[in-house]
C-alpha positions in Angstrom: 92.2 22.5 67.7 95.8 24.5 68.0 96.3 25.9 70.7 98.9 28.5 71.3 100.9 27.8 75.0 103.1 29.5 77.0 104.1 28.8 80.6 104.6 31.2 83.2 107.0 30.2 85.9 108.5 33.8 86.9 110.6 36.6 85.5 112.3 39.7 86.6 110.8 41.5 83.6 108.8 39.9 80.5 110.4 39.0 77.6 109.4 38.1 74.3 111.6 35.5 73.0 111.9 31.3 73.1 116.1 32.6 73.2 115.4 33.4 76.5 117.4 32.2 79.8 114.8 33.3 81.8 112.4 30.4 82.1 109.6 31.8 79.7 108.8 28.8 76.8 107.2 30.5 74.4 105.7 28.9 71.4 106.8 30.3 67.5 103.4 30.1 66.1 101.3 33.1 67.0 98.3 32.3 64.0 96.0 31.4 66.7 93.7 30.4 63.8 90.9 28.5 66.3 91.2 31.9 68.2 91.8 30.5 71.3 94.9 31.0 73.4 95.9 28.7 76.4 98.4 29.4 79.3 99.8 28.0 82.4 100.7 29.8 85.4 103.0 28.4 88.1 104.3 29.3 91.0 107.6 31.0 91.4 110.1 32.0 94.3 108.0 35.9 94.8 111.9 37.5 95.5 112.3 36.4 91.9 109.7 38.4 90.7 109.1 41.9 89.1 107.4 44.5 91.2 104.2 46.4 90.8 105.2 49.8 91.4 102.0 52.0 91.5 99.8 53.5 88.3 98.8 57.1 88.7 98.5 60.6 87.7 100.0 64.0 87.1 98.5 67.5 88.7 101.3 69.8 86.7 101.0 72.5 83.8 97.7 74.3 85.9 95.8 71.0 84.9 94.5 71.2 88.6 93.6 74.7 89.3 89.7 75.2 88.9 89.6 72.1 91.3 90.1 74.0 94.1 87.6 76.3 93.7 84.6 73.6 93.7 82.4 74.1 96.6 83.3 71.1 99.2 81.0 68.8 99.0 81.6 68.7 94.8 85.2 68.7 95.5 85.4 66.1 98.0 83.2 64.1 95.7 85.9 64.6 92.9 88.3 63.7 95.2 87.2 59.9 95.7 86.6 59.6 92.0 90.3 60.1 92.3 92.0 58.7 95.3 89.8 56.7 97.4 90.6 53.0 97.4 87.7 50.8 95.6 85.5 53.3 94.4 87.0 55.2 91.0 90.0 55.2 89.8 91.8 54.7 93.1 95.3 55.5 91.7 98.2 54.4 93.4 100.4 57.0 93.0 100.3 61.3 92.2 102.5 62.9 90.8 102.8 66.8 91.0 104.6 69.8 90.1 106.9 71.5 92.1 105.9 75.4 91.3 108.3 77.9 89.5 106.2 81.0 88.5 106.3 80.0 84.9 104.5 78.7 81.9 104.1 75.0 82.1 101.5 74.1 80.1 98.0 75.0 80.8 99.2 78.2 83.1 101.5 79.3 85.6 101.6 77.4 89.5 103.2 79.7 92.0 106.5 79.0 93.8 107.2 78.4 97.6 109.9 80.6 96.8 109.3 83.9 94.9 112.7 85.3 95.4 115.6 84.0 97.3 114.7 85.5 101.2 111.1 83.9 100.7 109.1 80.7 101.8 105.6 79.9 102.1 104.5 76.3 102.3 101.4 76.5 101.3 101.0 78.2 98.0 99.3 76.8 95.1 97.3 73.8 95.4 99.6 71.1 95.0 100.4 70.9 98.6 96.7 71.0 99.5 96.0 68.0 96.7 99.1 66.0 98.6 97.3 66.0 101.8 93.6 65.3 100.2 95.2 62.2 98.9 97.1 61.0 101.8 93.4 61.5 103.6 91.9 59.3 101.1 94.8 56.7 100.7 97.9 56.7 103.0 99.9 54.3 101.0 99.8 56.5 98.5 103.1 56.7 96.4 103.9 60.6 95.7 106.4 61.9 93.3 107.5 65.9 92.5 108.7 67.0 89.6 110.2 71.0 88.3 108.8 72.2 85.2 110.5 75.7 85.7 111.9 77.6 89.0 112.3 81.2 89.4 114.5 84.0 88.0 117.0 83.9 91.1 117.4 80.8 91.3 121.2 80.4 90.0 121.2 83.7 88.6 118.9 82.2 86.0 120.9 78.6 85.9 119.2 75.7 87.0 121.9 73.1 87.6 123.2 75.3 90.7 123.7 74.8 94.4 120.7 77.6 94.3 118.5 75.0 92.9 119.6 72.3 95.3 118.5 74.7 98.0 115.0 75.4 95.9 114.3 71.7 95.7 115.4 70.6 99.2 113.0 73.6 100.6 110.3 72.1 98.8 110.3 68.4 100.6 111.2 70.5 103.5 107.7 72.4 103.3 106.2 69.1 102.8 107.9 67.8 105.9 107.1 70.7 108.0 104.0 72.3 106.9 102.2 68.9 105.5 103.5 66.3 107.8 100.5 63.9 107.0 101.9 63.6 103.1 105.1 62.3 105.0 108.1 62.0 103.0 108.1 62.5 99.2 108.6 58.9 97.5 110.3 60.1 94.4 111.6 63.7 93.0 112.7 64.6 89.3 114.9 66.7 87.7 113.6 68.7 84.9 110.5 68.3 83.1 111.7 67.6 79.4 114.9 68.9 79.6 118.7 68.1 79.7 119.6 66.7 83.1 123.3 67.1 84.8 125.6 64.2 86.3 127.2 66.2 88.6 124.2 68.1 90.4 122.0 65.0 90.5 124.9 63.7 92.4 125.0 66.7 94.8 121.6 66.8 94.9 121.4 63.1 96.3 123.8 64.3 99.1 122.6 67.0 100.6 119.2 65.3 100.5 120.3 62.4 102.5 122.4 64.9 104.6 119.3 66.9 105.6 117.1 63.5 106.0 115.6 62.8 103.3 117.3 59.4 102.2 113.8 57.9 101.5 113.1 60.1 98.5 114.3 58.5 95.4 115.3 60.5 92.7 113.6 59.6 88.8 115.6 61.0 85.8 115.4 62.5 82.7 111.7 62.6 82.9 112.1 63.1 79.6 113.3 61.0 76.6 115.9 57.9 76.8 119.4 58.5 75.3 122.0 56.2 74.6 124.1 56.8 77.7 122.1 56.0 80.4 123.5 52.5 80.8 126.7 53.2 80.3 126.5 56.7 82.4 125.2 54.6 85.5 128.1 51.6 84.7 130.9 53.9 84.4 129.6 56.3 87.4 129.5 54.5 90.6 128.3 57.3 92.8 125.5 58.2 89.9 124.8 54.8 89.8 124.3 55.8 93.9 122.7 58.2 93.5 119.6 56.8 91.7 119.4 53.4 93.8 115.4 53.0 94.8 114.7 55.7 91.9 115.8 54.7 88.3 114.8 55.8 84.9 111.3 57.7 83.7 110.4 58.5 80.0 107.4 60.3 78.7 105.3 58.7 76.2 107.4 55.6 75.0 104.8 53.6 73.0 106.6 50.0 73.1 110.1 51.9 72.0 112.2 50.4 74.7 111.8 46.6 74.6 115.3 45.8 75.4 116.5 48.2 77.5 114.4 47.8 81.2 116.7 44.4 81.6 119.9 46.4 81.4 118.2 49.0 83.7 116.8 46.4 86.1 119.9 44.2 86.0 121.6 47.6 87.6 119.2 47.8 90.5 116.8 50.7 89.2 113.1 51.2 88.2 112.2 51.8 84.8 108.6 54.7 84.9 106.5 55.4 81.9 107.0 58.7 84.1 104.1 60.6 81.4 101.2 59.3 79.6 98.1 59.5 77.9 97.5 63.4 77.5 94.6 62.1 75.6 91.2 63.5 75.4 89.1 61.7 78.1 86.4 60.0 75.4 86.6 56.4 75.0 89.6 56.3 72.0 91.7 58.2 75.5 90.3 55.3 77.6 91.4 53.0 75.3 94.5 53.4 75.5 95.3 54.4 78.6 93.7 51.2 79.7 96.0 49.7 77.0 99.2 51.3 78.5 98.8 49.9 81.9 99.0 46.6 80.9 101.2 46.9 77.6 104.0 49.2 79.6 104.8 46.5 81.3 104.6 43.7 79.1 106.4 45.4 76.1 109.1 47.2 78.3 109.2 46.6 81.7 107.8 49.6 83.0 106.3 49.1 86.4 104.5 52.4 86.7 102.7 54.8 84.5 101.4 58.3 85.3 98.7 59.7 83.4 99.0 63.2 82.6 96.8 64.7 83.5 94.9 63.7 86.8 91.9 66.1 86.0 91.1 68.0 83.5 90.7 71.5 85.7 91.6 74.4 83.5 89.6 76.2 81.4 88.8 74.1 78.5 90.0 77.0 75.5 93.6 77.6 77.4 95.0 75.3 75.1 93.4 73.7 72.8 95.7 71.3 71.4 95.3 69.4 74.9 91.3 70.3 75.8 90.3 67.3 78.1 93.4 65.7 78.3 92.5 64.3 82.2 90.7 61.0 84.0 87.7 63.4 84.4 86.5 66.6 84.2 85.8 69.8 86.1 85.7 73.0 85.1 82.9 75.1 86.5 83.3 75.3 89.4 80.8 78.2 90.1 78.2 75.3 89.1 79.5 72.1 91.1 79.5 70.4 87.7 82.0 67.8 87.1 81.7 64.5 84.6 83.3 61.2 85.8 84.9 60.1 81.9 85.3 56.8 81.0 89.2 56.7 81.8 88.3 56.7 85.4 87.1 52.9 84.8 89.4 51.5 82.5 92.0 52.8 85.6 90.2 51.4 87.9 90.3 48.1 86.0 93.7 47.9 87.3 94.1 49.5 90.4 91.5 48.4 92.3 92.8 44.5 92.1 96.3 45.6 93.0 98.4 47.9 95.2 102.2 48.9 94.9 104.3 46.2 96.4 102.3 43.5 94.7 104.7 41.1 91.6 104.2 40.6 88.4 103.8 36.5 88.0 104.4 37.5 84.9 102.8 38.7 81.2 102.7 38.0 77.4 101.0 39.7 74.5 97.9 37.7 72.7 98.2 35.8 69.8 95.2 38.1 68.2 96.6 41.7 69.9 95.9 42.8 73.2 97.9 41.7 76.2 97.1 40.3 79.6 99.4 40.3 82.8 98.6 38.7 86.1 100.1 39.9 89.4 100.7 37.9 93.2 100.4 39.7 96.6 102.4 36.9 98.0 99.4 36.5 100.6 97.3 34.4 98.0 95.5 37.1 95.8 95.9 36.9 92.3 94.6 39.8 89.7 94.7 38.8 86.2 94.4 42.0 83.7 93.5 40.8 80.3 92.5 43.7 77.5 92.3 44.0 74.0 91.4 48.2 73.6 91.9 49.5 70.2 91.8 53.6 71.3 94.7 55.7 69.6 96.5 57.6 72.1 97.8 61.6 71.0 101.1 59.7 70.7 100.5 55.5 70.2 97.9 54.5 67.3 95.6 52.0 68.8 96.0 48.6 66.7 93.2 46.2 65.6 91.9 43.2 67.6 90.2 40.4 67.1 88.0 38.2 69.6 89.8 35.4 71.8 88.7 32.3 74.0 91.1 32.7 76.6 92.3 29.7 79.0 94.8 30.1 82.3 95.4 27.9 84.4 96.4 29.1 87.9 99.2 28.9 90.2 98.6 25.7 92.6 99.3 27.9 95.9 96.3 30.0 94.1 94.0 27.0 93.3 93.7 25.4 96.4 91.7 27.8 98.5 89.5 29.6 95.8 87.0 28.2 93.5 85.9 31.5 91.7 87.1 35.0 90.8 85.2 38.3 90.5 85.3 39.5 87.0 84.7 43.5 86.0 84.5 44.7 82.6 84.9 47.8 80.2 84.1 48.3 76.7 82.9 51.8 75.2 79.2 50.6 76.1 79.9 49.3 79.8 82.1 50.8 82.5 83.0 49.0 85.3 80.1 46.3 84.5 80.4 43.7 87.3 79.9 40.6 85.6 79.1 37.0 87.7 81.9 35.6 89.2 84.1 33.0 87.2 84.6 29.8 87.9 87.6 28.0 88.0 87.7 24.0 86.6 88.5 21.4 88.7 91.8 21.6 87.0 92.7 25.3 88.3 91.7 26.8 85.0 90.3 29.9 84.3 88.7 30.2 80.7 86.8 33.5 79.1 85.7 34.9 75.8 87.6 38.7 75.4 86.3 40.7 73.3 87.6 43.4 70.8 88.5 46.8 72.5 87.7 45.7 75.7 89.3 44.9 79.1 88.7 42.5 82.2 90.1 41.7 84.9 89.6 38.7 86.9 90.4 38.6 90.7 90.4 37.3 94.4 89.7 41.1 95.5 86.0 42.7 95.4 86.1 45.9 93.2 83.4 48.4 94.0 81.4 51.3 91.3 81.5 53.9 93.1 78.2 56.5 92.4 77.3 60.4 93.1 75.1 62.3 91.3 76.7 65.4 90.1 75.2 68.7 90.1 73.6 70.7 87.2 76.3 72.6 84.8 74.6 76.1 85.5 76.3 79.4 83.9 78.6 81.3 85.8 76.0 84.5 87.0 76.9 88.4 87.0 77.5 90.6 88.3 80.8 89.0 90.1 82.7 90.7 92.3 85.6 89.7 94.5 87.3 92.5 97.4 90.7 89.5 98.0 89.4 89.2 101.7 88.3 85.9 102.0 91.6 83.5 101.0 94.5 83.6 102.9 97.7 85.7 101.8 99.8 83.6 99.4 97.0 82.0 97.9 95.0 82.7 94.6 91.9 84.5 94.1 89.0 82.7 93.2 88.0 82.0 89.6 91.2 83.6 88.4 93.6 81.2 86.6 97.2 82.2 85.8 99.0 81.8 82.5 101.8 84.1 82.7 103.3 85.9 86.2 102.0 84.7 89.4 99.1 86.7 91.1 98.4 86.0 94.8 96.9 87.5 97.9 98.9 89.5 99.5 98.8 92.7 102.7 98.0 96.1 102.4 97.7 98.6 105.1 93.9 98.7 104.4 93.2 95.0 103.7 94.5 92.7 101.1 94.6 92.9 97.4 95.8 90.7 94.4 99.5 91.1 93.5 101.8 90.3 90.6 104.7 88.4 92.5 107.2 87.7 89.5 109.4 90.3 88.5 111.6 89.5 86.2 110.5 85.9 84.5 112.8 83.0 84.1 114.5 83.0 80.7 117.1 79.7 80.9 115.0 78.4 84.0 111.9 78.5 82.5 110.0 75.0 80.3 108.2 77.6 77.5 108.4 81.3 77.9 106.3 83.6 79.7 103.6 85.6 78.2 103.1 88.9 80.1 101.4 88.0 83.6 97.5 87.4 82.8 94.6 85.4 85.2 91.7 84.7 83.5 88.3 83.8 84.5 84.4 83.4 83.3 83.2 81.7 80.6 83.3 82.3 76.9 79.6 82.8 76.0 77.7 86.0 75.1 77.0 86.6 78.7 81.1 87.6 78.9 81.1 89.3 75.6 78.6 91.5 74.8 77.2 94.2 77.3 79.4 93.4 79.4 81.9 95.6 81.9 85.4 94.8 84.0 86.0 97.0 86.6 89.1 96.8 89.2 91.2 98.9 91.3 94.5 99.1 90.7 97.8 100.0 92.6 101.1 100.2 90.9 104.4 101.0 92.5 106.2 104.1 92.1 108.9 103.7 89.3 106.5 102.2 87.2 106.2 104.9 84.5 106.6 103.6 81.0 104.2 102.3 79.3 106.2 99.1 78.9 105.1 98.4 82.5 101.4 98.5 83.3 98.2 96.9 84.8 95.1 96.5 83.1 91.9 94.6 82.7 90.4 92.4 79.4 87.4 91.3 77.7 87.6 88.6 74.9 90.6 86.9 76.5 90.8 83.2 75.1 93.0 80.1 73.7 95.8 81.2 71.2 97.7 77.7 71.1 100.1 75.8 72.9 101.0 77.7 75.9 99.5 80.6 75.0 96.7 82.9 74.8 95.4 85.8 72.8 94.6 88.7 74.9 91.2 90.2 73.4 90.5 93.8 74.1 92.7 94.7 76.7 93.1 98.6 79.1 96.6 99.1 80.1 97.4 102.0 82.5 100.4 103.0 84.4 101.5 106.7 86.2 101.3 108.7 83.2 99.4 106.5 80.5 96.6 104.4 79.3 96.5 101.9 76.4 93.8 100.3 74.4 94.6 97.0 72.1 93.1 94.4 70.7 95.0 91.4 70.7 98.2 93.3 71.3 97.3 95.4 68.1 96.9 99.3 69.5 93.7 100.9 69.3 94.6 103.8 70.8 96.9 105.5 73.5 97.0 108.6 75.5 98.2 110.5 78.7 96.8 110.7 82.1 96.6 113.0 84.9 99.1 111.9 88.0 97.6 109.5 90.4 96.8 111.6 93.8 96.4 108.0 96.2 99.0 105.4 94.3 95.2 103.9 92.8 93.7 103.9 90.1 89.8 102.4 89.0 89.8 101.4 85.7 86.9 99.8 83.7 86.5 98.3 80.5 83.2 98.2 78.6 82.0 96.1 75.3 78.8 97.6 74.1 76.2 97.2 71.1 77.9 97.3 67.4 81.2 96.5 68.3 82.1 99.5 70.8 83.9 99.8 73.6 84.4 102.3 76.4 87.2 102.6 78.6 87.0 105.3 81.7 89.9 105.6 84.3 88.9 107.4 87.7 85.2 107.6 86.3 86.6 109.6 83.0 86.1 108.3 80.0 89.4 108.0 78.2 88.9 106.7 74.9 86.0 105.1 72.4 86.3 102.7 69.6 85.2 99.8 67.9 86.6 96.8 67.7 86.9 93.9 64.9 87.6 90.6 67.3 84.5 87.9 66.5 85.9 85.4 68.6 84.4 85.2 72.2 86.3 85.1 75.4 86.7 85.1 79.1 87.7 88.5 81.6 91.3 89.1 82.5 93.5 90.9 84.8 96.9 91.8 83.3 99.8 93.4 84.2 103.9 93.6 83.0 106.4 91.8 85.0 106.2 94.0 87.8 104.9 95.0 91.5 101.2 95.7 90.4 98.6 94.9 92.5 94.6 94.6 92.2 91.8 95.0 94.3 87.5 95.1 94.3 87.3 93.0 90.8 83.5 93.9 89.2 81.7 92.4 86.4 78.8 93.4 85.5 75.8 93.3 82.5 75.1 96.4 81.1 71.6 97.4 81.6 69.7 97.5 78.1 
């Protein structure tokens, strides 16, 4: 019998060559023809050693929103699946966006700053999902991240002292307003965009100058280039700057073999800083439990962040991405959520370590697949072996075959155990706790893998956690919503933005829904704005057919073109990447009202002057393609309409000061 050897006696970072100076013998011949692959794990100085920086997730492009929403007892039930140590996925570190009151994927997320005299520190939901975390796990490792920031920021320039000011606000809401997240671990630069030597330098100043020296700053967040070794050797004070943070790429597939030495060898952390964003069946599984092991073992990478964390948007917003989350929850009318099988092949992983632990080091099998076994220093051991064949939106999956697997453990290890726990995943069984396995009375560990599958063998006790979810039951009508019941700055319930920023805000006579972005960001912005919209309600017949959408509206007084307007929408659904198609839409303003569908004009026409600054406005979709539209109670136009394609309900307005109050929707009666 061959038997293909390698022995492990520590590295900073793995490495895949017999060349090596490192202490890793490595054997040439990889046929493993017996399939069976045998390997010796020694002891090694633990300062030597690699560390084990956290896996997690990303709450960013709206991914999160409808999450919110959930009555509490659902939520709080989503919230362990997510967060709480040995019972889902029990991720070591979130990720989230910093808001900028632009498109970033799935839909706008509010700023704490809407224009330059303004703060609120508790807008949006990422705030919130920071604390609920930190509840759930307080060594949780957090990280925040720009996708876009607002208009005024720099005069519409983001590498400006202005956005120093924006970003430093941010971990200063965090600090004042959310004390229990305590201070941010990490913060980016710019989601998938250039980044700037000289203001990640500044930046790194005046955040140590107004405390917050513990937050590490990740760069690009984006793709690797050339320069950033020599950038960091020929820049002392960038090199500085990014001490305790280091270098995070998005999606890098085993692209980067050589460089986390050159990165590590200069003192900094090398991120697989996005993931996945791969629908949550078992192919997404696959490899996402694939890329927790294989990040590190190809490249180095000691953390990888799944985007997204949930799946929490409605599903048509864009369609490219539908599902691309550890779970699911989008109804939140019904309770409904569904725990996907990415929730287990994470937990494979993260329940049998914790950020601090070392890498005792890695190697891929002879027959595909990896494994990777990690230290605490304190005498656990965790040994991560997979072979998962699931193609990922951006890494094809390869084929594996079936492997007898024998490890012998460290000594140090050996002497005080004489078993391990064993869990295991496959497309048919999630988190199947197997019988413990037995170690030899010569400290080795030997087990059968199996094709597309991963274990995990351990000296920790992993845990299944179980609720029942409740029914998926359709969202009812009539709905109606007066704004009274959430707090000023935050959304309205049910509504999701994809374009502007609508939040709760005062009115003499109670509070109403307002527009808050006026103009968009044009060079600040990730993808450009569509014309504020927040959409909500499902996309079956119930929304589309004898159906009405009734709201007040207020708009302020210079709005009297019909390029600025407020209006309501039926049909309202997914129209691609960052985008959606309006449906059948009422604009009004002062003097006008407009009917389209899909942006096409049905028809147009004046109005009387306003007599109170509001105006009730209602949109109706009625048998044989007809539709009604009344302002005031007056009917203002009839038509029919040629859109087949379902939708949801929608508030719109232009990028101005509108605002929106008593929402109805309502059946017809037959």
């Amino acid at each position: 019998m061959r038997l293909f050897v390698l022995a492990f006696v520590g590295s900073m970072v793995p490495l895949l060559s017999s060349s090596s100076s490192s202490g890793i013998i490595t054997s040439n011949d990889n046929n493993n023809a017996d399939g069976e692959f045998s390997m010796d794990l020694m002891d090694a100085n633990i300062s030597n050693l690699a560390t084990y920086d956290g896996h997690g997730a990303l709450s960013a492009g709206a991914s999160s929103r409808l999450l919110y929403d959930y009555p509490e007892k659902q939520r709080s039930e989503i919230l362990d699946y997510l967060f709480l140590p040995n019972f889902g996925a029990s991720i070591h570190l979130l990720k989230v966006e910093i808001g900028g009151d632009s498109q970033s994927t799935d839909g706008t997320e509010a700023s704490h700053m809407h224009y330059r005299d303004d703060l609120n520190c508790n807008r949006g939901y990422e705030f919130w999902l920071l604390e609920e975390a930190k509840k759930r796990n307080p060594s949780i490792v957090t990280y925040a991240l720009s996708w876009a920031v607002p208009h005024w920021v720099g005069n519409d320039t983001f590498f400006s002292e202005d956005n120093i000011h924006y970003q430093i606000a941010w971990l200063e809401c965090v600090r004042s307003a959310h004390p229990t997240v305590g201070p941010m671990d990490y913060i980016g630069i710019w989601n998938e965009r250039t980044w700037n030597r000289t203001y990640v330098k500044k930046l790194r100043t005046e955040m140590d100058a107004k405390g917050f020296s513990a937050t590490k700053i990740i760069l690009p967040d984006g793709w690797w280039t050339e320069d950033f070794v020599s950038d960091v050797d020929n820049d002392p004070e960038l090199h500085a700057a990014l001490l305790g943070g280091g270098i995070g790429l998005h999606y890098p597939c085993k692209g980067y073999a050589g460089d986390a030495q050159k990165l590590e060898a200069r003192g900094l952390k090398f991120f697989s800083s996005e993931d996945y964003s791969t629908q949550a069946n078992w192919a997404g599984a696959s490899c996402w439990g694939r890329s927790l092991n294989q990040n590190y073992v190809s490249m180095g990478m000691t953390s990888t962040i799944a985007w997204s964390l949930i799946w929490s948007v409605y599903p048509d917003f864009t369609p490219d991405y539908f599902g691309n989350g550890l779970m699911y929850a989008f109804t939140p009318w019904s309770g409904h959520y569904v725990t996907n099988t990415p929730i287990w092949t994470t937990a494979q992983y993260t329940q049998f370590t914790a950020p601090g632990w070392k890498y005792l080091n890695s190697t891929m099998l002879p027959l595909s697949g990896s494994l990777t076994a990690l230290i605490d220093g304190l005498g656990n051991i965790t040994i991560i072996a997979e072979k998962l064949e699931g193609d990922c939106l951006r890494c094809k999956g390869p084929t594996t075959e079936s492997e007898q697997i024998h490890v012998k453990l460290p000594p140090s290890i050996v002497k005080d155990i004489t078993s391990l726990s064993v869990f295991q995943t496959n497309k048919t069984h999630h988190f199947l706790k197997l019988p413990n396995a037995s170690i030899d009375n010569e400290g080795i560990l030997s087990f059968h893998l199996e094709n597309d599958t991963i274990m995990t063998f351990s000296t920790l006790r992993g845990k299944k956690g179980v609720y029942e979810p409740a029914a998926n039951t359709p969202f009812q009508l009539p709905y109606s919503d007066d704004f009274e019941d959430r707090d000023v700055g935050k959304f309205a319930k049910y509504l999701a933005d994809n374009g502007g920023s609508f939040e709760i805000s005062k009115r003499k006579d109670g509070k109403v829904l307002r527009q808050m972005v006026h103009p968009p960001p044009k060079k600040n912005a990730w993808v450009l704005d569509c014309d504020p919209i927040s959409v909500i309600g499902e996309n079956t017949s119930s929304w589309n057919e004898n159906v009405t959408i009734a709201v007040d509206v207020y708009l302020d007084e210079e709005i009297t073109s019909i390029r600025n307007y407020a209006g309501v929408c039926l049909r309202t659904r997914g129209g691609g990447q960052h985008s959606l198609s309006r449906g059948l839409c009422l604009e009004v303003n002062s003097s006008h009202f407009r009917l389209t569908q899909d942006s096409a004009q049905l028809g147009i026409g004046p109005l009387k002057a306003p007599t109170t600054g509001m105006r009730t406005i209602s949109l109706s979709l009625l048998p044989d393609s007809r539709i009604s539209a009344t302002v005031e109670g007056i009917g203002v136009v009839n038509a029919v309409h040629t859109l087949n394609a379902f939708g949801r309900a929608a508030i719109i307005s232009s990028f101005s000061d509108a605002a929106f109050d008593n929402l109805w929707i309502s059946r017809l009666k037959q």
